[in-house]
C-alpha positions in Angstrom: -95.8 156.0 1.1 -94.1 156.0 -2.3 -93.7 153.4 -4.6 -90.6 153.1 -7.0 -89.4 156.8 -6.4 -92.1 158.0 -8.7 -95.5 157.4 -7.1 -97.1 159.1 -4.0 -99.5 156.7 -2.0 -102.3 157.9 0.6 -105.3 157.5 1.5 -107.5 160.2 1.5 -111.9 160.9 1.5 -112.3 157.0 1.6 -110.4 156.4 -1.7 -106.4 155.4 -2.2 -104.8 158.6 -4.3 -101.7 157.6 -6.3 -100.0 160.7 -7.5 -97.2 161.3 -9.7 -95.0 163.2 -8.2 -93.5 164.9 -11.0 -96.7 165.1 -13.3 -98.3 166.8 -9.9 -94.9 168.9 -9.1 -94.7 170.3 -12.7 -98.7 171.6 -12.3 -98.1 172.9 -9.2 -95.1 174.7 -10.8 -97.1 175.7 -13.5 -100.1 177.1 -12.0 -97.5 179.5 -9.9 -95.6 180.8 -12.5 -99.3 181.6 -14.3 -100.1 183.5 -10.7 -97.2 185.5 -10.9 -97.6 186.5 -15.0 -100.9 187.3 -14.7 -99.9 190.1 -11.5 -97.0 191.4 -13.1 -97.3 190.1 -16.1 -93.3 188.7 -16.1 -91.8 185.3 -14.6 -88.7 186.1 -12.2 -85.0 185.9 -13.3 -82.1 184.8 -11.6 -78.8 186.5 -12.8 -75.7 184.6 -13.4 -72.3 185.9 -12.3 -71.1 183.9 -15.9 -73.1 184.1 -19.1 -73.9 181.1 -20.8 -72.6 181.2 -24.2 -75.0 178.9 -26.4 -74.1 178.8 -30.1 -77.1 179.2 -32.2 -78.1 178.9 -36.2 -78.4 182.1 -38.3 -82.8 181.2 -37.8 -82.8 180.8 -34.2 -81.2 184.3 -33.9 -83.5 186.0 -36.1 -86.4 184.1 -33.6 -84.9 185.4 -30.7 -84.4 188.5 -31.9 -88.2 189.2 -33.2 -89.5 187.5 -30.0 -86.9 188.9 -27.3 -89.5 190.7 -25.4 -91.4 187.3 -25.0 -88.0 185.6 -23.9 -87.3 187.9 -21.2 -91.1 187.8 -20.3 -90.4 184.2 -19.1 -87.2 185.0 -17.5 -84.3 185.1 -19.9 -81.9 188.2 -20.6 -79.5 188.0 -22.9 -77.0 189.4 -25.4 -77.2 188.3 -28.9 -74.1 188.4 -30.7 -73.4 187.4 -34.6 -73.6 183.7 -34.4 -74.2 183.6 -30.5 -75.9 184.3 -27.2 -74.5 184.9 -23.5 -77.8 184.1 -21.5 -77.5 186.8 -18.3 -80.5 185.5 -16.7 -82.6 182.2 -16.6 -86.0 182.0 -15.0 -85.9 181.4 -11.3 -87.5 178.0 -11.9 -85.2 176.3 -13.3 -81.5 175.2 -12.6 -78.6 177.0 -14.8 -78.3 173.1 -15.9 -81.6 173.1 -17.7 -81.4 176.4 -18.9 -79.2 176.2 -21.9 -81.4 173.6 -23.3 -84.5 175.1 -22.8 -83.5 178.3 -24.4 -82.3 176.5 -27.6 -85.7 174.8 -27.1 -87.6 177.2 -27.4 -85.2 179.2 -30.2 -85.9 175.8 -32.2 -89.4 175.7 -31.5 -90.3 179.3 -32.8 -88.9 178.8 -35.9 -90.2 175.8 -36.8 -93.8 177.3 -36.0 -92.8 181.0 -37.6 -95.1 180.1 -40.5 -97.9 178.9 -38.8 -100.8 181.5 -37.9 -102.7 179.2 -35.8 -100.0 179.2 -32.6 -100.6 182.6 -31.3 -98.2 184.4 -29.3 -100.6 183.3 -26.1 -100.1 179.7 -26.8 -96.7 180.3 -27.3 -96.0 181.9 -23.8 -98.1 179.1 -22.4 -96.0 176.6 -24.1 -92.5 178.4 -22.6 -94.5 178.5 -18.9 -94.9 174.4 -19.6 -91.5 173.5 -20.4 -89.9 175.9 -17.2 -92.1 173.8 -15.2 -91.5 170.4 -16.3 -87.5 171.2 -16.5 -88.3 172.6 -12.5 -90.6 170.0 -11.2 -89.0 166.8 -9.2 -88.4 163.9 -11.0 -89.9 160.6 -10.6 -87.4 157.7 -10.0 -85.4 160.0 -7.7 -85.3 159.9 -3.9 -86.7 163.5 -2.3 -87.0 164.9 1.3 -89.9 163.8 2.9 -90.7 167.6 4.2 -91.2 167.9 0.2 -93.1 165.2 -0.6 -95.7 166.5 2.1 -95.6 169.6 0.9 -96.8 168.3 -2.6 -99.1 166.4 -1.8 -101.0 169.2 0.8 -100.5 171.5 -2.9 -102.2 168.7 -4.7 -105.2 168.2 -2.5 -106.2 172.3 -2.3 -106.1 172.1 -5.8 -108.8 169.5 -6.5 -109.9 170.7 -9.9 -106.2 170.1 -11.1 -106.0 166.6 -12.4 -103.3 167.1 -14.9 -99.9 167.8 -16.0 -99.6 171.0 -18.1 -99.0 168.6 -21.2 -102.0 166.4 -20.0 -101.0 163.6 -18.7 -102.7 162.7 -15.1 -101.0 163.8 -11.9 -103.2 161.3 -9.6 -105.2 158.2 -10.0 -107.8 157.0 -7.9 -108.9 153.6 -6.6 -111.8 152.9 -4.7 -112.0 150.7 -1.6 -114.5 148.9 -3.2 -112.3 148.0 -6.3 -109.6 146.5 -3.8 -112.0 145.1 -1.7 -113.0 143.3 -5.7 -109.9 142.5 -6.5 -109.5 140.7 -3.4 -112.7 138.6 -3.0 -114.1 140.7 -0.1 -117.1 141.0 -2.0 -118.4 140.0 -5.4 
């Protein structure tokens, strides 16, 4: 079952699992788009048959511009113009809704951390791999095809050494028979 559009319920090895379905959905996400860099080392791109045209500071296009091979690594193509970008292509995650957003996310994000040594260009891929799977995964407090919600929760429980979101948060939390059976006074 689900409870409040955000919460899968079953019942499984003798123990109730409550999973968040978007925490779970963005890991899932996550750990698929990590597959598919580490074989060919690039996330697939959708092209659009319109740019978007995203207005950008005179810092954010002097990040894109020193990391562009990292930005189409994830996905993106571009053109950068003088005070501009038409995005071409968006990773195939993610809806050409969220896509703006996330680009001048990530823009933002690089150059607030330009000066810092410590976030290596690693952790920085990692980070962009996080953020296309949170802006891909299902949200909670929406209604989704059943077909789907099975189909996350059979991806959640072959992947039993996955028990969090790519930002850490917990995708499921479980409850023992034995701790209902307390809170009930079946047994002391």
């Amino acid at each position: 079952g689900e409870a409040f559009d955000t919460y899968i319920i079953i019942e499984y090895d003798s123990e109730l699992l409550i999973i968040d379905k978007h925490a779970a959905h963005e890991r899932v996400i996550f750990e698929d788009l990590k597959k598919k860099r580490a074989s060919d080392t690039r996330v697939g791109s959708q092209p659009l048959l319109l740019p978007i045209s995203v207005i950008l500071t005179a810092d954010e296009i002097s990040a894109i511009k020193e990391y562009a091979s990292e930005f189409k690594t994830i996905g993106f193509e571009f053109n950068l113009l003088d005070k501009s970008c038409d995005i071409t292509a968006i990773p195939d995650a993610i809806s050409v809704y969220d896509a703006e957003g996330l680009f001048v996310k990530m823009a933002g994000e690089i150059v607030e951390g330009l000066g810092n040594p410590a976030v290596t260009e690693a952790v920085r891929r990692e980070k962009a791999l996080y953020q296309i799977a949170c802006k891909a995964a299902i949200k909670g407090g929406r209604v989704y095809d059943k077909a789907l919600i099975d189909w996350l929760i059979n991806k959640v429980l072959s992947l039993p050494d996955i028990t969090v979101c790519p930002h850490g948060r917990p995708i499921a939390y479980k409850l023992k028979k034995s701790e209902l059976d307390r809170q009930f006074d079946r047994i002391k």
